[in-house]
C-alpha positions, 0 to 999 in steps of 0.5 A: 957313338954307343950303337945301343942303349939299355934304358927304362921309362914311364908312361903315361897315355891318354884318351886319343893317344897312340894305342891308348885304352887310358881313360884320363885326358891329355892335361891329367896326363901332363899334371901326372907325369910333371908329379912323377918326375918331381917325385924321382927328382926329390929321390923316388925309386924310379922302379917302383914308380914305374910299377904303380903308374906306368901304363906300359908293359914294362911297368911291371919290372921297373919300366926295364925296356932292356937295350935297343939300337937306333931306329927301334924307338920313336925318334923323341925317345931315342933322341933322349935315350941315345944322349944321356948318360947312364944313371941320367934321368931325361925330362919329360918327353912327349911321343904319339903314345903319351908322356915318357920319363926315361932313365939310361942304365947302360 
């Protein structure tokens, strides 16, 4: 079992979730987050998406969050992280900060 992942995500949050300043209600962020991953399903550039829509930090080098261990993220996001392939692209996933799409790169 790998003892750490390299992976980038999107996030989208939403008024009431953890560490939000995002002004858009939760079903903004749901029907956003669904049109993401329809966009990367259909061959969008995850980066680039990461750097228009994220609300992460890390948006602004692709959604890069660079490796982790187990126990450094909130359990959903490591729990899709951890059990995809590189290259993989996870569904949505739903944490206390919003929506997440993830993609494992190493």
């Amino acid at each position: 079992m790998s003892e750490q992942v390299r992976a980038s995500h999107i996030l989208l949050m939403y008024s009431g979730s953890s560490r939000s300043s995002a002004a858009r209600s939760k079903a903004e962020a749901e029907t956003q987050i669904a049109e993401l991953k329809a966009s990367i399903d259909a061959g969008g550039d995850f980066a680039a998406l990461a750097q228009e829509h994220s609300d992460c930090p890390s948006g602004k080098s692709g959604g890069d969050l660079g490796s982790f261990g187990r126990g450094q993220m909130v359990k959903a996001f490591e729990d899709s992280a951890f059990g995809m392939n590189v290259g993989d692209v996870s569904g949505v996933i739903e944490t206390d900060f919003g929506y997440h799409i993830i993609t494992r790169t190493g």
